[in-house]
Every structure is written in structure tokens, then in C-alpha cells.
ZASELUM-514617 format. One record per residue (C-alpha): residue in one letter; residue number from 1; x, y, z. Coordinates in pm, whole numbers, padded with zeros to 5 digits. Layout:
! residues N
NUMAR;residuo;num;east;north;up
NUMAR;A;NUM;X;Y;Z
...
***
This chain:
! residues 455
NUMAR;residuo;num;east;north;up
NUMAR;X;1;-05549;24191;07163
NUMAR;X;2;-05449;23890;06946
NUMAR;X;3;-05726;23782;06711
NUMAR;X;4;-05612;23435;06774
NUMAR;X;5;-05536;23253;07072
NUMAR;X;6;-05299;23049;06808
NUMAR;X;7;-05148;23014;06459
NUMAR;X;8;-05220;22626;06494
NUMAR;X;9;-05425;22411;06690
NUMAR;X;10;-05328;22054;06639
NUMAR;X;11;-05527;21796;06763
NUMAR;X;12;-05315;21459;06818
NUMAR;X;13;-04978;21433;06907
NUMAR;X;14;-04839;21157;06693
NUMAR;X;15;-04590;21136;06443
NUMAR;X;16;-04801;21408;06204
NUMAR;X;17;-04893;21638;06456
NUMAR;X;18;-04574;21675;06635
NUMAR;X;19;-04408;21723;06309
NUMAR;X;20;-04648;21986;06139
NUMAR;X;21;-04670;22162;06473
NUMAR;X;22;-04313;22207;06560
NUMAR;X;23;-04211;22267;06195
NUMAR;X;24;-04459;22580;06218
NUMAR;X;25;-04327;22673;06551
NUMAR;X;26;-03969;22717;06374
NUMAR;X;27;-04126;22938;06175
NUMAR;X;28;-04227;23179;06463
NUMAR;X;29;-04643;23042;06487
NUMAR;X;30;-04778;23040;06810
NUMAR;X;31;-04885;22658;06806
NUMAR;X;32;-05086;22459;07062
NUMAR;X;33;-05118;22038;07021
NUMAR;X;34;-05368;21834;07244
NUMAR;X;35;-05311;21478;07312
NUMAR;X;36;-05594;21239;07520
NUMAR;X;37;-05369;20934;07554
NUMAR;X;38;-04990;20954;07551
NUMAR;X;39;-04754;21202;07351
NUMAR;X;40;-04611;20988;07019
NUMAR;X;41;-04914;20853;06856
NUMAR;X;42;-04958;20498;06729
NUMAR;X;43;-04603;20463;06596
NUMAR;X;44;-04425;20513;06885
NUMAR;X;45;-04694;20386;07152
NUMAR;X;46;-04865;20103;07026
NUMAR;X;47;-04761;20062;06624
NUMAR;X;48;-04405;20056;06468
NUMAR;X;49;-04179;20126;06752
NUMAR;X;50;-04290;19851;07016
NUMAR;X;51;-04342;19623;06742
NUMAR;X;52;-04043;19590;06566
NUMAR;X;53;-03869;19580;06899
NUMAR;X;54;-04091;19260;06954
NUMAR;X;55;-04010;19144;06569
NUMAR;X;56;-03603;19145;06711
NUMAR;X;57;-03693;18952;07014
NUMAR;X;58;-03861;18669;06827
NUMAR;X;59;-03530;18662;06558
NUMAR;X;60;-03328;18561;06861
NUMAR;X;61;-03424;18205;06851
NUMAR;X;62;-03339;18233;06421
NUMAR;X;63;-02995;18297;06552
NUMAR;X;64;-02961;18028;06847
NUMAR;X;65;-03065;17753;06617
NUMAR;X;66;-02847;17896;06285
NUMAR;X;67;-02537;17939;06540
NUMAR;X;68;-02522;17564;06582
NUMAR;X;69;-02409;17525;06195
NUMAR;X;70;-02093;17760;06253
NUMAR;X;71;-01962;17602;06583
NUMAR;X;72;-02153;17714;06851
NUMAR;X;73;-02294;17578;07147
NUMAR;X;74;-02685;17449;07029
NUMAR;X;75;-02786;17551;07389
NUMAR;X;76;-03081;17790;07349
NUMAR;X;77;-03155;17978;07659
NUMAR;X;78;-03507;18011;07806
NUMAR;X;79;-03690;18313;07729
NUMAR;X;80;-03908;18525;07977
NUMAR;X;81;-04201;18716;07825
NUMAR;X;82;-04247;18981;08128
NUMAR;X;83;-03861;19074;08069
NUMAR;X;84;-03980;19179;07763
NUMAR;X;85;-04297;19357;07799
NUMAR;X;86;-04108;19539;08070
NUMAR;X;87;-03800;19654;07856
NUMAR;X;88;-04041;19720;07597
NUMAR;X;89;-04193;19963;07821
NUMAR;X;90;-03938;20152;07941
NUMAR;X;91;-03847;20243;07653
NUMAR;X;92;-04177;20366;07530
NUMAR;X;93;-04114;20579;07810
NUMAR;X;94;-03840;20711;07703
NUMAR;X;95;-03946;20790;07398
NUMAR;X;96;-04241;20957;07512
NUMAR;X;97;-04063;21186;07713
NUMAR;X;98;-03865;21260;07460
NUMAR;X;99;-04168;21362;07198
NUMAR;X;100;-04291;21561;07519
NUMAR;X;101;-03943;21780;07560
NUMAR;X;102;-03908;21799;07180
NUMAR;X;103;-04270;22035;07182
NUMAR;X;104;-04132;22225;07478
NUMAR;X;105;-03826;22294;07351
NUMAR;X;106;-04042;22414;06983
NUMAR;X;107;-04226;22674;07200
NUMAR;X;108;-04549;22428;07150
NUMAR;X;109;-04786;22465;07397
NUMAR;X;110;-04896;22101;07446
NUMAR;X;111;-05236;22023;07635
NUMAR;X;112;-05358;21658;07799
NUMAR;X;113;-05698;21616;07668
NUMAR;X;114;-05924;21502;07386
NUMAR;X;115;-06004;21782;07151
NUMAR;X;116;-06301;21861;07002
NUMAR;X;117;-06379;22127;06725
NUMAR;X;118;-06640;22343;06811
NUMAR;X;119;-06629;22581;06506
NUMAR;X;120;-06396;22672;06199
NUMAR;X;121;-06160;22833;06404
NUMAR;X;122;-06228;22703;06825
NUMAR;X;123;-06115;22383;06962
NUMAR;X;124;-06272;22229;07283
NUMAR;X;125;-05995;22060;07520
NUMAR;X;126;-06160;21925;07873
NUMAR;X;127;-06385;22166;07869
NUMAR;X;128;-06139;22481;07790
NUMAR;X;129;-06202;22656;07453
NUMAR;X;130;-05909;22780;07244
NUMAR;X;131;-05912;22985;06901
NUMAR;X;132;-05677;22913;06591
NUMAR;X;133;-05683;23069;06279
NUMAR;X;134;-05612;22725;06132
NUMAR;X;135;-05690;22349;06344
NUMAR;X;136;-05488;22045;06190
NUMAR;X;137;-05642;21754;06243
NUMAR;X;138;-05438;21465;06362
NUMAR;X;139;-05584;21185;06513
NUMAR;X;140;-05412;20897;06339
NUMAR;X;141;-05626;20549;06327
NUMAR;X;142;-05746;20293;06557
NUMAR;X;143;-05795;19864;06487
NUMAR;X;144;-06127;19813;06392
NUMAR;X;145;-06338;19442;06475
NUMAR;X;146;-06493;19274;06236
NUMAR;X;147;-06872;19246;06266
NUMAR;X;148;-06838;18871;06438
NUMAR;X;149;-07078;18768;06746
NUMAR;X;150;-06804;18834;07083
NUMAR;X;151;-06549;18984;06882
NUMAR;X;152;-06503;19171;07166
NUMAR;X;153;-06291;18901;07363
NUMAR;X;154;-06070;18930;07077
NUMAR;X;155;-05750;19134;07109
NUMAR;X;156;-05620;19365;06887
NUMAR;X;157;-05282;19501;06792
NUMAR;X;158;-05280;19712;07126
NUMAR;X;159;-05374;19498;07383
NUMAR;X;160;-05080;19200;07226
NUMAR;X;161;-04766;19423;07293
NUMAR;X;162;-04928;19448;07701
NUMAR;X;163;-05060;19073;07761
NUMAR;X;164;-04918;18928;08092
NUMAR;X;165;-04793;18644;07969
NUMAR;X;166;-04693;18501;07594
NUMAR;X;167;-05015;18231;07491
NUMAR;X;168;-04937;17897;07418
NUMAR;X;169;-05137;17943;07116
NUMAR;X;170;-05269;18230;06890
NUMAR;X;171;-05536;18242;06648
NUMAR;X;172;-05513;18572;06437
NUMAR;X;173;-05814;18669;06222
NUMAR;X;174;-05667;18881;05944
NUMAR;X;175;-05388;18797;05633
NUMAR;X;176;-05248;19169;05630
NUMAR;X;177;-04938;19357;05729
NUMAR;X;178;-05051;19355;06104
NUMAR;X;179;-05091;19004;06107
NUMAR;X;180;-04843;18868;05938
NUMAR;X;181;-04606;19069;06155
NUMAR;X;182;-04761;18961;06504
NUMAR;X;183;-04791;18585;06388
NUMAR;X;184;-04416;18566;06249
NUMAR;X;185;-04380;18757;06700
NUMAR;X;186;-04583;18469;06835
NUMAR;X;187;-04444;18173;06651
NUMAR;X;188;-04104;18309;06686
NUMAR;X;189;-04130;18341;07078
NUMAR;X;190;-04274;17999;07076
NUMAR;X;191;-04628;18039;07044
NUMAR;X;192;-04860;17792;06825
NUMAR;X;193;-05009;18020;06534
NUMAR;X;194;-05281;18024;06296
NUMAR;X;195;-05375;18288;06065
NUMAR;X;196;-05748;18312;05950
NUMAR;X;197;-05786;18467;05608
NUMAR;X;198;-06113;18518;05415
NUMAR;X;199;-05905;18506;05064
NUMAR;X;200;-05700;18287;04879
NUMAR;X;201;-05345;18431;05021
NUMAR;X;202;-05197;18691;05274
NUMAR;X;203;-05129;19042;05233
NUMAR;X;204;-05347;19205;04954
NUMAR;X;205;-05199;19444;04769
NUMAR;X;206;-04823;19324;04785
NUMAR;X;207;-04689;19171;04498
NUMAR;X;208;-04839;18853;04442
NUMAR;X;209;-04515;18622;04395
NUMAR;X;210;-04395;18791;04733
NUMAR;X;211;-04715;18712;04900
NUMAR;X;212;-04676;18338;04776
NUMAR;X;213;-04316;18280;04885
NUMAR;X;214;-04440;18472;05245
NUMAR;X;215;-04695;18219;05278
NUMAR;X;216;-04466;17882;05225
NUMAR;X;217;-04203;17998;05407
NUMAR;X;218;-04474;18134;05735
NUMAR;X;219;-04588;17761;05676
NUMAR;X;220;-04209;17649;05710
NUMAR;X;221;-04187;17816;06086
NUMAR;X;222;-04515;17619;06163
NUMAR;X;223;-04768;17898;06091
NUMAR;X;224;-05111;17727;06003
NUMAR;X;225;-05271;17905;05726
NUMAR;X;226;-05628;17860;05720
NUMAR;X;227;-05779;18016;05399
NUMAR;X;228;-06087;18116;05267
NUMAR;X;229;-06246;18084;05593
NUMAR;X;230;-06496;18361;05782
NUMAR;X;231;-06486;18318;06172
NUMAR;X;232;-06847;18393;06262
NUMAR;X;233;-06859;18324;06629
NUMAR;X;234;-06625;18399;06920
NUMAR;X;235;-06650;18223;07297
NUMAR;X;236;-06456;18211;07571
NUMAR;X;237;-06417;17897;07763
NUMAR;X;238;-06233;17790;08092
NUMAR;X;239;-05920;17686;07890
NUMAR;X;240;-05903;18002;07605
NUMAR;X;241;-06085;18086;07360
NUMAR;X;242;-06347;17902;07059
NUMAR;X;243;-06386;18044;06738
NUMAR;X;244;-06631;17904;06482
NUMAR;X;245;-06622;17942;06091
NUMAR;X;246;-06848;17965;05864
NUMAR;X;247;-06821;17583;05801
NUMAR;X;248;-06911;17557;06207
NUMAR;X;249;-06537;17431;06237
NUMAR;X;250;-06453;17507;06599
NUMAR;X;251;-06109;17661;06638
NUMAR;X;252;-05912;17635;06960
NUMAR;X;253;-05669;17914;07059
NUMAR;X;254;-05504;18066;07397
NUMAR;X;255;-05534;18401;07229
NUMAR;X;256;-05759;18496;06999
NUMAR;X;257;-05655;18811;06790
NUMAR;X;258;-05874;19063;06531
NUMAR;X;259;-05635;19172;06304
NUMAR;X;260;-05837;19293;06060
NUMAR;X;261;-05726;19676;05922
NUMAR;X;262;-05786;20048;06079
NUMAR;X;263;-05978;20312;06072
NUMAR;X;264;-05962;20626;06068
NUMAR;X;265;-06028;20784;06423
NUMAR;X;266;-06264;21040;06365
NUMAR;X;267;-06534;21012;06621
NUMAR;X;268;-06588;21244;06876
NUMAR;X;269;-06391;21521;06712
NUMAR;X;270;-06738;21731;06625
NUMAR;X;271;-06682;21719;06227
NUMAR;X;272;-07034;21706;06195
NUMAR;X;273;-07072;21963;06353
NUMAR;X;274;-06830;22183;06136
NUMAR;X;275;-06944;22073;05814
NUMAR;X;276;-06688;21815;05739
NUMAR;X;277;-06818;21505;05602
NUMAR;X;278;-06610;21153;05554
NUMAR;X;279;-06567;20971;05262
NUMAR;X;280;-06667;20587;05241
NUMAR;X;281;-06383;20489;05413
NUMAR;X;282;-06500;20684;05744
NUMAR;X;283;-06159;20934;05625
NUMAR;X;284;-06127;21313;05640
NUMAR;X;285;-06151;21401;05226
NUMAR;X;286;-05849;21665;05186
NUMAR;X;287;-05704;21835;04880
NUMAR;X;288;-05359;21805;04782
NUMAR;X;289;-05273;22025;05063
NUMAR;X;290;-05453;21863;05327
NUMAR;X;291;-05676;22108;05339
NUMAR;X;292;-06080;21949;05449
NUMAR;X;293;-06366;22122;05324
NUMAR;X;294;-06359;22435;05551
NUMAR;X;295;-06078;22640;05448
NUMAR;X;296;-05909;22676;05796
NUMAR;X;297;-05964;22321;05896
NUMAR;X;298;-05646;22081;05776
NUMAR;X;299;-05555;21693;05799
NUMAR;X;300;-05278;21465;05790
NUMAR;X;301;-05185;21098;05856
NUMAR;X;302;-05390;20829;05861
NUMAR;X;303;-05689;21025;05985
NUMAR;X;304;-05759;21105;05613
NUMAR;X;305;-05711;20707;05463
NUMAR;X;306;-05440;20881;05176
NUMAR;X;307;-05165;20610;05274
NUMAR;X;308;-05092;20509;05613
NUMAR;X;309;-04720;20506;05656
NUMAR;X;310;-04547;20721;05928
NUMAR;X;311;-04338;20904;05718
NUMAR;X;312;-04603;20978;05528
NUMAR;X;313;-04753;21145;05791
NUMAR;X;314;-04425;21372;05905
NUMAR;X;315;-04421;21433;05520
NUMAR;X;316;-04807;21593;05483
NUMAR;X;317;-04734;21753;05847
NUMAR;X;318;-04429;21927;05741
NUMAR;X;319;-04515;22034;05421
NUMAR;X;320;-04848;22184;05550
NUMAR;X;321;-04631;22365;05798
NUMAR;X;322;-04426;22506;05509
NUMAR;X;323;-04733;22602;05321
NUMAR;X;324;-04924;22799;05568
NUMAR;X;325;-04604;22989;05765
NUMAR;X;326;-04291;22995;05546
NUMAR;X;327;-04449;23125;05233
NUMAR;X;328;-04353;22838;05075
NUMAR;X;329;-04616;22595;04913
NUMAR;X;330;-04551;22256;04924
NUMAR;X;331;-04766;21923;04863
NUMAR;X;332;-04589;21546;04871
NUMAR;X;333;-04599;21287;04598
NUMAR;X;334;-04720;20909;04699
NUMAR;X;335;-04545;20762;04408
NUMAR;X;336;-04207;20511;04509
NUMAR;X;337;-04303;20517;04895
NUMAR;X;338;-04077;20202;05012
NUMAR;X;339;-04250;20013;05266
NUMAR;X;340;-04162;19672;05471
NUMAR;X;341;-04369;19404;05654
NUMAR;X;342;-04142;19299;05916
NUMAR;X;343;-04220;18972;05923
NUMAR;X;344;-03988;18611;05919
NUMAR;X;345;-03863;18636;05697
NUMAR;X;346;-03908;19030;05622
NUMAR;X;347;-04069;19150;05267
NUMAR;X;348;-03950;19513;05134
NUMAR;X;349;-04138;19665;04826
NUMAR;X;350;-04146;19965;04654
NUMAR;X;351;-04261;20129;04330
NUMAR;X;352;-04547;19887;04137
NUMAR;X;353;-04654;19593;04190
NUMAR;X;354;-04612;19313;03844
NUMAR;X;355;-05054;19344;03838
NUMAR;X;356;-05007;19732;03912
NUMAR;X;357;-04754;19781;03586
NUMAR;X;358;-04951;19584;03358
NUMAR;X;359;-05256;19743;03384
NUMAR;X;360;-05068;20063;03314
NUMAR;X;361;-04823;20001;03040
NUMAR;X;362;-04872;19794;02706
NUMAR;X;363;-04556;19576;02783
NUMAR;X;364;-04407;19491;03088
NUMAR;X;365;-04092;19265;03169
NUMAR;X;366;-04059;19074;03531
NUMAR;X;367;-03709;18937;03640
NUMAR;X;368;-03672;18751;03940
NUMAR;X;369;-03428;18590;04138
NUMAR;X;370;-03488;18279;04396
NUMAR;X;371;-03211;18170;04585
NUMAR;X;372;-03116;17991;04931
NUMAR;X;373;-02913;18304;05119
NUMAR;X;374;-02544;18205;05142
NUMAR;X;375;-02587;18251;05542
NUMAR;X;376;-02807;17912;05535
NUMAR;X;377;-02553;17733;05395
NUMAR;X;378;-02375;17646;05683
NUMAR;X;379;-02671;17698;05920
NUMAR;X;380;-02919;17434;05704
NUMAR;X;381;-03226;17691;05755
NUMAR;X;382;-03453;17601;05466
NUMAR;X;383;-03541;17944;05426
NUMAR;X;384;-03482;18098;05051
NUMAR;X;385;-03511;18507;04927
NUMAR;X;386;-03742;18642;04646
NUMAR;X;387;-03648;18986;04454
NUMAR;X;388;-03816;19107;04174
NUMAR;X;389;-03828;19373;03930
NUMAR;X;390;-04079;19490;03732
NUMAR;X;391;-03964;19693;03447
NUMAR;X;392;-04137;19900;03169
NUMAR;X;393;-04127;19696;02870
NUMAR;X;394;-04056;20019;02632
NUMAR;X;395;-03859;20290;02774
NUMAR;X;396;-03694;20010;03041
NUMAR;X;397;-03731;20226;03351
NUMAR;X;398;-03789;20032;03686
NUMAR;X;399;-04105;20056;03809
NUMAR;X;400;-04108;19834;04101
NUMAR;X;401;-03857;19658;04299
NUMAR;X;402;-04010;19382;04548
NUMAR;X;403;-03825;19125;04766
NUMAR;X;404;-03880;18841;05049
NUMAR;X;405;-03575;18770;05244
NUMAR;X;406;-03349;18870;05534
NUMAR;X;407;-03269;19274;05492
NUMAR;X;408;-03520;19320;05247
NUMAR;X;409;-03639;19641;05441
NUMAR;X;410;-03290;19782;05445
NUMAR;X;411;-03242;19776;05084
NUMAR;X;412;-03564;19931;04997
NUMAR;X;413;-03469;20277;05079
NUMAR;X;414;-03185;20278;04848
NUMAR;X;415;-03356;20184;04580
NUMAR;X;416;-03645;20416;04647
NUMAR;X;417;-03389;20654;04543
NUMAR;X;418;-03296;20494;04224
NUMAR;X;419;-03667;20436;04124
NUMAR;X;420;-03735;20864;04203
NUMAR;X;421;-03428;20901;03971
NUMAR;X;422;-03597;20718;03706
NUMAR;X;423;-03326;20471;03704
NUMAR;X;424;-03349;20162;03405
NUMAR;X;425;-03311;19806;03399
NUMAR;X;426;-02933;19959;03188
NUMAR;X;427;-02892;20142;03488
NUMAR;X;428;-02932;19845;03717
NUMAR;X;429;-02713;19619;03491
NUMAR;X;430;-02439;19880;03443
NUMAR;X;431;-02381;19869;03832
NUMAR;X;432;-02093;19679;03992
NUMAR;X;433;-02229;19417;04266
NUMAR;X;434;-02098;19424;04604
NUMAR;X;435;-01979;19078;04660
NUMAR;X;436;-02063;18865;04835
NUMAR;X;437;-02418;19000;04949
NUMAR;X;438;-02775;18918;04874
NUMAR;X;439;-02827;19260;04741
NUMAR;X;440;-02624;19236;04414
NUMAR;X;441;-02903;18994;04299
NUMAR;X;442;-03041;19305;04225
NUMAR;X;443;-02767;19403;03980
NUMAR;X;444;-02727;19102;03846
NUMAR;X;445;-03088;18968;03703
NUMAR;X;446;-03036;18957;03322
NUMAR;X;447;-03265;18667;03253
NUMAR;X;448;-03676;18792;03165
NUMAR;X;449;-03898;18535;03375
NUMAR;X;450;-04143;18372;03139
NUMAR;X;451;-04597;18536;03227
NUMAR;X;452;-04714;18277;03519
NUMAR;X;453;-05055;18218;03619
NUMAR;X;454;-05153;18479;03867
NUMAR;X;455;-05342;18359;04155
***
């Protein structure tokens, strides 16, 4: 008789878990993954995928109006919300059915049910117990509410890609990624927006010129920006939705959004119970190979706060999976991980950020490049792109390449590339540009920009 009931008990079926269990599978584990909601995780059920199929709906009325400037008809035809939602969900579907064959087709056994860990080496599922001789933890995040009086009439990132109809207005509480993305959704279907930030500008943590040129050009679309403000109160009312700011300014909204970070979902799972403690951050603490503080206990993805990206998560899953049944030890590296905010206009960013490289190197040089894209020329959008490099002053290597703009998400994973090849500024220069593109700015800044004022 088997020791083990399993190699591998994962518990959560997103991006991370699927990965890491399937990659084990390959290797000839018996693996078992439990999923209490639906088979894909956050990315592909209520994060990245829906999303950015949202972001290309809203970029539709971009092109109707930009058409006009290279003979078209200026007609722009009436958009329907449900036909959205409704295409939008069919293919999350699709895609969960999908995630579902891929585990069947791995030899994954694949349960529908919360987990719960009952000891180092049993899981719980709907009142079933199962044994492992290792349990990855997988649960991914959830949005978290700020601690506002009826927050709880607010919506949050998962409830906005199901409403029944598209508000006439939005108010969104929150200046990061999430945010920005759903505001640049709303005003671009034709929703009023205002963003409610408690700082000085959006998107902490990005590159502060690209957070500044985000900003003007948000404001440019009609996004109101309303800084420095705490929201303190939240009602509902016959006609929407009141909030009230610190100043007791009443704000006015249709929709009223929290949009204020995640957390990592950790409740429930019986950690406590276990031993396993969570940092300040409410994250499982795991060493470099995602291994908690009970040796046969592992965790990936957001669940442990390391960086929450996607790939990021199929990377730690993967790796774990070569670690524990290919004989072959493996750990990732979080250094050059391109990222994107898909907003309108998009920002793409990877490597440091100009505040990041000086506080690591003695001299640091900044080149940057502001131009109106040669599309807009003809269309008259006033709409301009941002890149930036930041570049180690002494040995000249690139250390960060940021940009605002149409494609900037494309071109980041190129030059992700370049920046893990150690490529130089030389290196950069040295390059023929592809004419005409926006991307050959990137070849062709030769100019240092003079220290600004940082906000």
C-alpha cells in the first residue's frame, strides 16, 4: 500500500497551480489539484484575460475617431455593453474548459472544492481527506476594501467585468495598476471617470516621469484626477452612489469602485493550524524554493506577496516541479521582469526605475525621448509617447527601460532580453533602427537629459 495517496496536493487551480502540478505530472508524480471556484485562477477568470479583452473594446472608439483623419467615414457606431459582457464570457468559458482538459490530459486528478490543510502531509477537500508527501499552496489573491464606513457597496475588480449595464459614471478609489486600467475601460466605453488617490500621482512604484505623462494624458481622455484625497464615507442613494472625503466633499458617481491592492488569500486554508505563520503583508514567508516553514508544505504566486505577475507564478510553479521530481533544482530570479499597465495609452517597464538606480549606483545617466507618434499626425490625437532609459553611469549597462505610448507592452519583452544579456547604452546605439516605427527611439537616444525635480 502506497504511503501516499499523492506526490502533490495542490490547492488552487490558477495559473501556478496548474503549471507546478502538471509539470510534476510529466515527470511521472501522482498529482491531485482542488479548485472552490472555477479552474484558471484570477488571470484567466476575473484578472488579465477578461480585462485586457475589455482594454481592446474601449480602443475601438481610439480608432473610429483617428479613422476620420485618413479618409474614413467619422460615423462611430453605437456600442452595446451586454454584447460584451456576453462575448467576454464565452470565452472565459472556453478557456476554462480548456485549463480543465489540459489537467486531464496531465493525469491530474482535479477535485471541486475548497481545500484545507489538516496536517503536514493531509489536505481536507468537502469533507474528504487526502495524503501528499508534499501540498503546494496556491491560492492566488483576492481585492481587498479599504477600511471606509459602506465600503461594501463598492465594487471591486470582479464584480466590474459582470455589471449589467456600463454606468454613466465611475468613481474609482485607488491610483494603481488596477485602476488605472479599469478607468482608461470606463472612459473609453463612454463612461464619466474619476480616480481617487490618497498621494500626489498614480501608480507607485512605476517610474515617476511615466507616471506623470500617464496622468496628463488620462486627464486628456477626460479622466478627473482627484488627489490627495481619503474617501471616508460611502452611501447609496436612489440615483447611485455618494462618497465623502475627508474634506466632507460629497462625490457623485453611478458606480462606485475600491480599487485599492490585493491580498493574499490565505484564510480558511488551516495554516494556523500547521504551524505556518504570515508575514506583515498577510503572505505565506517561503525560501528561495518556495518552500513555507514546514518542510513538505510549498507556495507559489501571489499567495506568498514575492511579485504578483502571472508568469511569475508559472515560473515558481514549474521550477518547484523540477526541484522536487526531476532531480533537478531550480529557483527563479525577479530581476528584469517586464511588466505593462494596459491602460490609454499603455505604459511598459522593465529593469529599474530612474529613483531605483540611483539609490544603487554612484552615477546614473537618464535619456528620454518625448514625441507625438507619427500615427497622430494625420489623425490630430493629442496624445504623445514617453521612453526612457536609465543607464549605469560607469560600466554603461542598461538598467531600466520604461515607456508610455501605444505598443509599449509589446516592446518590453524584447528588451527584457537585452537587459538579461547585460546589454549597454553602446549596445543600444550600435543597433540599426527599424524605420519608420516608434521603437527605434529606443536606438536612437544619444542626448543625456539634464537631473529634474522629482515629485
Amino acid at each position: 500500500m502506497a504511503e501516499f495517496d499523492f506526490d502533490l496536493f495542490t490547492i488552487g487551480a490558477g495559473s501556478g497551480g496548474v503549471a507546478a502540478s502538471r509539470r510534476a505530472a510529466s515527470y511521472g508524480a501522482k498529482v491531485a489539484i482542488c479548485e472552490g471556484s472555477r479552474v484558471g485562477g484570477t488571470c484567466v477568470i476575473r484578472g488579465c484575460v477578461p480585462k485586457k479583452l475589455l482594454v481592446y473594446a474601449a480602443q475601438f472608439r481610439d480608432g473610429f475617431e483617428d479613422s476620420c483623419g485618413y479618409g474614413w467615414n467619422s460615423h462611430t457606431p453605437a456600442f452595446d455593453w451586454e454584447t460584451l459582457i456576453s462575448r467576454k464570457d464565452r470565452e472565459i468559458d472556453r478557456l476554462n474548459g480548456i485549463y480543465i482538459t489540459m489537467l486531464k490530459n496531465s493525469g491530474v486528478t482535479l477535485y471541486e472544492g475548497f481545500g484545507r490543510i489538516v496536517d503536514r502531509h493531509t489536505v481536507e477537500v468537502d469533507g474528504k481527506r487526502y495524503t501528499a508527501r508534499n501540498i503546494l499552496i496556491a491560492t492566488g489573491g483576492w481585492p481587498s476594501l479599504p477600511p471606509i464606513e459602506g465600503i461594501e457597496l463598492a465594487a471591486t475588480s470582479n464584480e466590474a467585468l459582470h455589471l449589467e449595464k456600463l454606468p454613466h459614471s465611475v468613481l474609482i478609489v485607488g491610483g494603481g495598476y488596477i485602476a488605472v486600467e479599469f478607468a482608461s475601460i470606463f472612459r473609453g466605453l463612454g463612461s464619466e471617470v474619476t480616480l481617487m488617490i490618497r498621494g500626489d500621482e498614480l501608480l507607485n512604484g512605476f517610474d515617476d516621469d511615466i507616471r506623470v505623462a500617464l496622468a496628463q494624458e488620462m486627464r486628456k481622455r477626460g479622466i478627473n484626477i482627484v488627489s490627495r484625497c481619503k474617501p471616508v464615507k460611502l452611501e447609496k442613494g436612489a440615483g447611485g452612489y455618494t462618497l465623502t472625503d475627508h474634506m466632507g466633499r460629497e462625490h457623485s458617481a453611478g458606480l462606485v469602485m475600491a480599487a485599492t491592492g490585493r491580498r493574499p488569500n490565505t484564510k480558511n486554508l488551516g495554516l494556523e493550524e500547521v504551524g505556518i505563520t504570515l508575514n506583515e503583508a498577510g503572505a505565506i514567508p517561503v525560501d528561495d524554493w518556495s518552500r513555507t516553514s514546514v518542510d513538505s508544505i510549498y507556495a507559489i504566486g501571489d499567495v506568498t506577496d514575492r511579485m504578483a505577475l502571472t508568469p511569475i507564478a508559472i515560473a515558481e510553479g514549474r521550477a518547484l516541479a523540477e526541484t522536487l521530481f526531476n532531480d533537478n533544482p531550480m529557483h527563479i530570479g525577479y530581476d528584469n521582469v517586464p511588466t505593462a499597465v494596459f491602460s490609454l495609452p499603455p505604459l511598459g517597464t522593465v529593469g529599474l526605475t530612474e529613483m531605483q538606480a540611483r539609490a544603487r549606483y554612484p552615477q546614473v545617466d537618464i535619456y528620454k525621448a518625448g514625441f507625438r507618434p507619427m500615427k497622430h499626425t494625420l489623425s490630430g490625437r493629442d496624445e504623445r509617447v514617453l521612453m526612457k532609459l536609465v543607464v549605469d553611469g560607469e560600466s554603461q549597462r542598461v538598467l531600466g527601460c520604461h515607456m508610455m505610448g501605444m505598443d509599449a507592452p509589446e516592446m518590453m519583452q524584447p528588451l527584457a532580453i537585452a537587459l538579461n544579456c547585460g546589454a549597454t547604452k553602446r549596445d543600444f546605439d550600435r543597433t540599426i533602427a527599424l524605420h519608420p516605427s516608434t521603437s527605434e527611439e529606443f536606438v536612437l537616444m544619444r542626448e543625456k537629459a539634464e537631473p529634474e525635480k522629482k515629485i
